[in-house]
N, C-alpha and C positions, 0 to 999 in steps of 0.2 A: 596307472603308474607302471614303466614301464625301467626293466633292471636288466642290466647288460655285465656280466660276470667277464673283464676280461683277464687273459692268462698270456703276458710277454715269454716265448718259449725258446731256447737255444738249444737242441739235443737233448729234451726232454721225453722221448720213444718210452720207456722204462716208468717215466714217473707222472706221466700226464695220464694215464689211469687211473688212476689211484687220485688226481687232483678231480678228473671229472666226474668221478664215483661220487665222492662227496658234496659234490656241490648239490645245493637246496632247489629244487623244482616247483615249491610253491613256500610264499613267506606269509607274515601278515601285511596288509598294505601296498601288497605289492601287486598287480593284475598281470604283467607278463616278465618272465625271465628266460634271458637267453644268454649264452656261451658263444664269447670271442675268443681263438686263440690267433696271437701276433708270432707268425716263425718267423723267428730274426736267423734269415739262412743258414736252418738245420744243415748237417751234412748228414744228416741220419734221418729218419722218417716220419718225423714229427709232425710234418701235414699231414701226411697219408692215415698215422696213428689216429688222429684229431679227426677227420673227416670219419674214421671207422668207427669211430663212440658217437659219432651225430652230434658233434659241433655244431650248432648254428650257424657261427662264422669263422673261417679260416683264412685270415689275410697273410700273405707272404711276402718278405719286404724283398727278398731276392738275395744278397748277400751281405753277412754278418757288420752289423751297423752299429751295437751295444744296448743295452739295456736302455738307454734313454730315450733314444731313437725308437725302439718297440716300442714303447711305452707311450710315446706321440702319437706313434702311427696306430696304437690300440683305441686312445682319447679320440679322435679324428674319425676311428672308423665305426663305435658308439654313439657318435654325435651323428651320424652320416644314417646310423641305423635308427636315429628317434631315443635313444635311450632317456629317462627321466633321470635315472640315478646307475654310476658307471660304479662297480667295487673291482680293484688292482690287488691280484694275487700272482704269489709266483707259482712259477710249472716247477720245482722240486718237492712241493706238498709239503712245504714249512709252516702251512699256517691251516689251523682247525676252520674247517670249511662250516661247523655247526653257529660259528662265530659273527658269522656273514649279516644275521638278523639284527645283533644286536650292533651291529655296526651301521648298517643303515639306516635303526630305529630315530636318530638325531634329526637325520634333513627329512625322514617322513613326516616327523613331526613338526617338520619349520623352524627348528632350533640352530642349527648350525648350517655350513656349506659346503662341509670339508672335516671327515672324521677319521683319523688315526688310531689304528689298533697297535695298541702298548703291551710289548711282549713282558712276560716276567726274565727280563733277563739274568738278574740274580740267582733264579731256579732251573735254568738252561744248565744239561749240563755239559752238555760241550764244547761250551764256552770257558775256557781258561780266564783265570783271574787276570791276567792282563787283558785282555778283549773284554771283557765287561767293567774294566777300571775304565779304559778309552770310549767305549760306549757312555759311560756315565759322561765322562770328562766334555766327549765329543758333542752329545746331547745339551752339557749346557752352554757350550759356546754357540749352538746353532739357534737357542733359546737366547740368547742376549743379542745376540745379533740380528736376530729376527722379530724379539719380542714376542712372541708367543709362548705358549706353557708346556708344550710339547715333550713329555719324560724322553721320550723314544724316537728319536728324530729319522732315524733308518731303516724303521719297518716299511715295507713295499707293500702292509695288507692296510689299505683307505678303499674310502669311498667318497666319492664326489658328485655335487650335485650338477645338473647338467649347464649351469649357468657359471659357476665355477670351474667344469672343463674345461669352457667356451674361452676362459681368462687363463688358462694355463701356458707358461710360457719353459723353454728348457733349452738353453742356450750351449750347454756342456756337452762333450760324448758321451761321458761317461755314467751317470748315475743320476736320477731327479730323485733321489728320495731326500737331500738336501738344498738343493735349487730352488723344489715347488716350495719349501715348507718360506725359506728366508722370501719369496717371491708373494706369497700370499700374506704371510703376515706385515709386507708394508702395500700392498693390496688392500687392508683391511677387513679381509674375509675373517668369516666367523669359523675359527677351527675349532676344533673339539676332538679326546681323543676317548677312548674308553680301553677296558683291560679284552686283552685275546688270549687264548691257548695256542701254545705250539704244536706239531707235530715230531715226533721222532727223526733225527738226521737223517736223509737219503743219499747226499754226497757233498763233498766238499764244495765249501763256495768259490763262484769260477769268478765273480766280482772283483774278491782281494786273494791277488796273486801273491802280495806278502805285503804285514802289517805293513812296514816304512812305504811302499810306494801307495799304502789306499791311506795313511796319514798323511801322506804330503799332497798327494791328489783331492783330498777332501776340501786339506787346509787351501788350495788354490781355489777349488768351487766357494767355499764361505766367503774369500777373500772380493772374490771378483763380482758375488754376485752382491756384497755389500757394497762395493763401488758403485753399481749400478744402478742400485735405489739412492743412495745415500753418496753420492760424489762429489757436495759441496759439503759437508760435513768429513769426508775422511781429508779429503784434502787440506781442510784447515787445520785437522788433526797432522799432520805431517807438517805442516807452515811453520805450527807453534815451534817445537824445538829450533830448526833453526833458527827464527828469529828470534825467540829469549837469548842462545847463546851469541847471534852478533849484537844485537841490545846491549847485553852486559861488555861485551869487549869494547863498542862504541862507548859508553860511559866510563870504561877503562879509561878509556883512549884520551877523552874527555879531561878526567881526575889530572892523568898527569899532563896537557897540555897547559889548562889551567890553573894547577894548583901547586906545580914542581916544575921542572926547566924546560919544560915546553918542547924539547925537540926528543926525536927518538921515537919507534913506538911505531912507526909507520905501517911498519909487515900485520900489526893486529888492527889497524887501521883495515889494511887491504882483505884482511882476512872478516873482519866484521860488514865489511862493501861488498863481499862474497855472499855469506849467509845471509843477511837481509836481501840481495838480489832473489836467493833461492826462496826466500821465504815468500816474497813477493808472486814470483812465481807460479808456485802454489797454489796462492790466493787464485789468481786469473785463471789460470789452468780448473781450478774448483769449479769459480764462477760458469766457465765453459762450460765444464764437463755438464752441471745444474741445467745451464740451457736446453744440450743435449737429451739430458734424464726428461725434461718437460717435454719435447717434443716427443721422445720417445712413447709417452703416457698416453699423450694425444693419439699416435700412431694406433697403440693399441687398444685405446677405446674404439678408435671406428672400425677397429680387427673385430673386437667383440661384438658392437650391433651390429655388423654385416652377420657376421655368425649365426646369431640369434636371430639376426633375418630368418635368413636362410630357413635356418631350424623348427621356425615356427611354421613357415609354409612348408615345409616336410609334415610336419606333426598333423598340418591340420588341411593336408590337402589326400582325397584318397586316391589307389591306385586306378579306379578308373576315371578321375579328374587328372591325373597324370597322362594320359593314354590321351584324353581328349584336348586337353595342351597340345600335346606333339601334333594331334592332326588339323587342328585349327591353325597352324604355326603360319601357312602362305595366306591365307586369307587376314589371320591376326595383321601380319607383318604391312599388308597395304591398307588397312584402316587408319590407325591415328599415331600418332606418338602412345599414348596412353597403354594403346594396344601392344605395342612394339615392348613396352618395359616390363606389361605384366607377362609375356610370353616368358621374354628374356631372364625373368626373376622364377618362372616355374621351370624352364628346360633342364637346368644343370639335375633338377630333383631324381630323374630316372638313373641318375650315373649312379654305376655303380650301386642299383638298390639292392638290397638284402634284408628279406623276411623269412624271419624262421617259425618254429611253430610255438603257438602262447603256453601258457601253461593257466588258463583257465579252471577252477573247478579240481578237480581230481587228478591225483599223478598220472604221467602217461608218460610210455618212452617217446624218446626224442627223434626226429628224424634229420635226415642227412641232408646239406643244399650245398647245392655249388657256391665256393670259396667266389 
């Protein structure tokens, strides 16, 4: 079982110490753990920092792309490294790294897929009573919308299993800590969440620039991405009003043609030929978009068993079957077809490999590998 610690970092120099200090070098259940940090193009020295504590991994996306963006390219390069179970913390040392155990403790055991660590926000105290009323508030609309139980929809400290990675999707710039949650739960993944500890503030959040724009920015993420699962349901939701209100003007229209002087009336005539147009509308437009969400699904299931390909011939091919791949690669190539696929399905495995050291048996320091 193999556990990949990763850290999405932005000018983190100052506090990505203090986050690597803490982190746990042997668990239960766990036979290797390694440290990823994602530098979402520091302007400060937060790879050089990271490589100097003996990072495992230090991937660099090049220039500043947003926390969600890190965060893919963190998944991506966990899955890339064989990880069995990925845990998502931030580089400000906001979350007790002691905590790490018992957040994993769920998919070790086969229980869940996908576990959420639930701050106490009400005992935060940095948190002003307005930011903790909107956290409640924001938390249950991302709960109704997604159906899941989730108290704390915004914490950045999960853990995910590797086949749950493999189905992660994040379509926003800005932020997956509400994308993945609405995205898994009509997924049908099994989440779970359990209680974490905080750490002490180290600096202000660089996320929300000010409440009004991470409110409105949030409310656009729940919006769009409920579209996106659910697009013949919102649509119908939108159909209705129009069309009850030109219904009743048509019946209007109705009453007095046949039942009072028959003439007159025409403009609620035209205006109810309106809104049942639109309502109409709707409908089709729903039906479409429904099409689209279905294809979409399909798309991304064969996203996923290519993945899981993939992953599994990583997992279970060694590095000197990798070595012996590549050299067989011209002679493979003019034997069969057969030959030609299993070449072509092992080559991609050396890109980009990276193995750091286990933590087998008794603590030991870490050593340094090229990013």
């Amino acid at each position: 079982m193999k556990l990949i610690l990763q850290i999405p970092c932005y000018n983190e120099e100052k506090t990505l110490p203090d986050v690597i200090r803490d982190l746990p070098q042997k668990l239960p259940g766990v036979d290797e753990i390694e440290y990823l940090v994602v530098d979402d193009g520091s302007t400060d020295n937060t790879a050089e920092v990271a490589r100097s504590l003996g990072v495992h991994h230090v991937h660099s996306i090049g220039t500043n792309q947003g926390l969600a963006a890190a965060f893919m390219a963190g998944i991506s390069q966990c899955l890339e490294a064989g990880a069995d179970i990925i845990v998502n913390t931030d580089g400000d040392n906001q979350y007790d790294a002691d905590c790490i155990g018992e957040l994993i403790a769920p998919i070790i055991e086969g229980r869940m897929d996908v576990v959420i660590g639930t701050r106490p926000v009400e005992q935060i105290e940095h948190f002003s009573p307005l930011k903790k009323f909107l956290q409640r508030l924001g938390s249950r609309v991302v709960r109704w919308f997604s159906g899941t139980d989730i108290p704390d929809t915004t914490s950045g400290f999960r853990a995910y299993s590797a086949e749950a990675a493999m189905r992660l999707r994040v379509l926003n710039g800005y932020t997956y800590t509400i994308e993945t949650i609405i995205h898994m739960g009509h997924m049908n993944m099994r989440i779970g969440h359990v209680p974490v500890r905080v750490n002490p503030k180290t600096r202000e959040s660089r996320l929300i620039p000010s409440m009004r724009a991470y409110i409105w920015r949030s409310a656009a993420i729940i919006l769009r991405s409920y579209v996106t699962y659910k697009p013949l349901r919102t649509f119908l939701y939108c159909a209705i009003p129009p069309g009850l209100i030109g219904l009743a003007i048509c019946l209007r229209f109705m009453y007095y043609f046949l039942l009072r002087d028959g003439s007159g009336h025409i403009q609620s005539l035209i205006l109810a030929a309106i809104l049942l147009i639109v309502s109409f509308t709707m409908v089709v437009l729903g039906i479409l978009a429904d099409l689209i969400s279905t294809n979409r699904r399909l798309i991304e299931e064969a996203i996923f068993i290519q993945r899981k390909h993939i992953y599994e011939i990583r997992k279970n091919t060694s590095p000197t079957q990798e070595v012996a791949a590549e050299m067989e690669t011209p002679s493979a190539n003019k034997s069969s077809p057969r030959s030609r696929l299993e070449i072509r399905d092992l080559a991609p495995i050396t890109a980009n490999r990276k193995r750091g050291p286990t933590c087998y048996g008794e603590k030991h320091p870490l050593r340094e590998t090229e990013p």
